[in-house]
ZAMARGU-4260 file (C-alpha; in steps of 0.2 Angstrom, whole numbers, plus 5000, padded with zeros to 4 digits):
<rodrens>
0) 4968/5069/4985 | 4964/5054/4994 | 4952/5060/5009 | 4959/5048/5022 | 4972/5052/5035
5) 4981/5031/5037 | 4990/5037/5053 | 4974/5042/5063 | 4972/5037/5080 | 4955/5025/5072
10) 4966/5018/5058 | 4978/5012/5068 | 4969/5005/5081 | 4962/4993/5067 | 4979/4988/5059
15) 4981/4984/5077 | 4967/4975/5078 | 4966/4966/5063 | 4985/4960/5066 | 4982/4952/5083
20) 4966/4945/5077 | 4974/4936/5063 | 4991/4931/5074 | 4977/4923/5086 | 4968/4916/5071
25) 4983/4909/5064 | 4997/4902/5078 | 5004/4889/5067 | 5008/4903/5055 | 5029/4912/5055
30) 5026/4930/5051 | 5033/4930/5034 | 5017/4919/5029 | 5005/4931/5038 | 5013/4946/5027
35) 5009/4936/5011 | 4994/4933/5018 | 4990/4952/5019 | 4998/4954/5003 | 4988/4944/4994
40) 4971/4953/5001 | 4978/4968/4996 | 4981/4963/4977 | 4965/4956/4977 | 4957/4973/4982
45) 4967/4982/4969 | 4963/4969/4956 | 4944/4970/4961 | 4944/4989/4958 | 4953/4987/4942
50) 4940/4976/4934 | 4927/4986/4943 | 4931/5003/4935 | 4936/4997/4918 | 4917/4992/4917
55) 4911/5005/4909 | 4921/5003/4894 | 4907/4989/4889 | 4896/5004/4883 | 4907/5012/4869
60) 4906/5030/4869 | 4902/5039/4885 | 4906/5022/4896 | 4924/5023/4888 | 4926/5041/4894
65) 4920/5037/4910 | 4928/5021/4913 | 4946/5032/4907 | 4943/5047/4919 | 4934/5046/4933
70) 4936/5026/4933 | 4956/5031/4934 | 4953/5042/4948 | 4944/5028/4959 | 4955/5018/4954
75) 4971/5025/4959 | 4961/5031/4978 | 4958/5013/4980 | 4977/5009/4974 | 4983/5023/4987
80) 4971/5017/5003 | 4977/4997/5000 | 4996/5000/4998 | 4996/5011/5015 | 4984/4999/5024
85) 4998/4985/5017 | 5010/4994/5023 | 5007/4998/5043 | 4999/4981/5043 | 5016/4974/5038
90) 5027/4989/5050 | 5014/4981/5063 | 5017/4963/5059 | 5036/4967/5060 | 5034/4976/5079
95) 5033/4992/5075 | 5021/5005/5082 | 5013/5014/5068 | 5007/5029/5081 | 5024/5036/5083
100) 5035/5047/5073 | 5048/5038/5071 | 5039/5021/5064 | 5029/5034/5051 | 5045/5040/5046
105) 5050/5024/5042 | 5036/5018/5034 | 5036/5033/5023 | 5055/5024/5018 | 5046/5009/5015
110) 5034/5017/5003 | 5048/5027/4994 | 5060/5012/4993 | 5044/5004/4986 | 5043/5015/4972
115) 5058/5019/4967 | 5060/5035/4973 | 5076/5035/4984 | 5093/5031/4974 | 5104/5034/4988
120) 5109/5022/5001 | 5099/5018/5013 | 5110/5024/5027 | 5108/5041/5017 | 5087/5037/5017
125) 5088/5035/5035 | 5096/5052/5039 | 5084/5060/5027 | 5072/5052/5034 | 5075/5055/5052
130) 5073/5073/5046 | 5055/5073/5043 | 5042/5079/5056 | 5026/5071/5058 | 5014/5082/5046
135) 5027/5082/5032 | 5029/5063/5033 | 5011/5062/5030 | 5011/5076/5016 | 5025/5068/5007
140) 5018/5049/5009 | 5000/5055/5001 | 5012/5060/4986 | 5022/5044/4985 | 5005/5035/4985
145) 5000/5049/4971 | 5013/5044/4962 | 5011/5026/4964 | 4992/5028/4958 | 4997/5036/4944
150) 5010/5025/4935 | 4997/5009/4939 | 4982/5020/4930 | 4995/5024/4917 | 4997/5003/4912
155) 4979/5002/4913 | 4975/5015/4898 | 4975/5005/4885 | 4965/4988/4894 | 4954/5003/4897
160) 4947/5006/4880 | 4945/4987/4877 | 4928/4981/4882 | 4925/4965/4893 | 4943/4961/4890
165) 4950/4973/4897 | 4939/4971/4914 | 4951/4957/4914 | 4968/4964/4910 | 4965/4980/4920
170) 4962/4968/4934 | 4977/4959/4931 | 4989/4972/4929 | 4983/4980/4947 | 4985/4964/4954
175) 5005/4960/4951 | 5006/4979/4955 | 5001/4977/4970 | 5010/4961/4972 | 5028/4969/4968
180) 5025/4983/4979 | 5019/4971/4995 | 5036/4959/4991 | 5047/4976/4990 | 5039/4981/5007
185) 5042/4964/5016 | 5059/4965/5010 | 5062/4981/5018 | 5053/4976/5034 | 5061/4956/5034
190) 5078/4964/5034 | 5076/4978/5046 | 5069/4967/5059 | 5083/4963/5069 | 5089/4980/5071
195) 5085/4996/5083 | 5077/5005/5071 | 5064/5014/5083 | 5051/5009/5096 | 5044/4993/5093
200) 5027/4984/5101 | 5024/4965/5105 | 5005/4966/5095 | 5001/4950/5105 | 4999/4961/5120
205) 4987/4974/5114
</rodrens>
C-alpha cells in the first residue's frame, strides 16, 4: 500500500543520520525538546499534504472527485510514511537501534499503543509483542499505519467538499492528528527509557 519499506538498511541509516546531526546541531537542547522538535516537522508535513490534496476541490465537479479519492489516498501514504519516520527518529532519540528485531518490535507497540489498538496491559503487549518475527512486524506495522491513514482521511471528508476552506480545515485536522500520535509515542518512549527493554545505541557515536 504504501511502497516504502521504513526499516531498510537506507532508512535507517538516515534516522540515524538525521538524529546525530540535530543532537550536534542542538547541544543545549534535553531530549524531550528534540522529540517535539521532530514532532512538530512531522505535523507540518501532514498538514502541508492535507491542504495540498484538498485543492482540488476549488474546481467543483471533477476537482471534488478527485480531491475526495485519489487526494485521500495520497494523503493517507503521506500520513503512513511521516508517522513511521516520527517514530524510529523518536525510538533513535530514545537509544534504541531501529535495525534490530527487538527495537521494531517495539516500535510496532509504539504505533499500536498510538492508535488505540492494544487494550491489554502493557506487560500483556510486550509478550505479544516479543512474539512477532521480523517480516510479520513489518506486515502488521504497514496495517496499523493503514489504519491510522484511514481514520484521518475519514475526518477530512467533509473539509474535502468545501472549496478554499477546506484547504485550510483539512490542513488543520492532519495537523493535531499528527500532533496526538507524536505526544502518545513520546510518552511510550519517555517512560520506557530507563528500563532494559532491548539493545540500545549511544547515536552520538555513529
Amino acid at each position: 500500500m504504501f511502497g516504502f519499506n521504513p526499516f531498510s538498511a537506507e532508512s535507517l541509516g538516515a534516522i540515524h543520520q538525521r538524529i546525530k546531526e540535530l543532537r550536534a546541531q542542538f547541544p543545549e537542547l534535553s531530549r524531550e525538546e528534540l522529540a517535539w522538535g521532530l514532532i512538530r516537522e512531522k505535523c507540518w508535513w501532514c498538514a502541508i499534504a492535507g491542504a495540498l490534496t484538498a485543492l482540488p476541490a476549488v474546481m467543483p465537479g471533477l476537482g471534488t472527485l478527485i480531491a475526495l479519492l485519489s487526494g485521500a489516498a495520497v494523503d493517507i501514504t503521506i500520513l503512513g510514511f511521516a508517522v513511521t519516520r516520527l517514530v524510529l527518529e523518536l525510538a533513535t532519540l530514545y537509544g534504541r537501534d531501529p535495525a534490530t528485531l527487538e527495537a521494531q518490535r517495539e516500535a510496532f507497540m509504539a504505533f499500536a499503543l498510538a492508535a488505540g489498538i492494544h487494550t491489554v496491559n502493557q506487560r500483556l503487549s510486550r509478550l505479544a509483542a516479543a512474539q512477532l518475527s521480523r517480516q510479520l512486524t513489518a506486515e502488521l506495522t504497514e496495517k496499523v499505519l493503514l489504519g491510522l491513514g484511514v481514520r484521518a482521511s475519514q475526518r477530512q471528508l467533509v473539509p474535502r467538499l468545501l472549496p478554499f476552506a477546506g484547504i485550510f480545515v483539512a490542513g488543520i485536522i492532519n495537523y493535531f492528528f499528527a500532533r496526538a500520535i507524536g505526544a502518545k509515542v513520546l510518552k511510550f518512549y519517555r517512560e520506557r527509557s530507563g528500563e532494559e527493554n532491548g539493545p540500545v545505541i549511544d547515536v552520538t557515536a555513529l
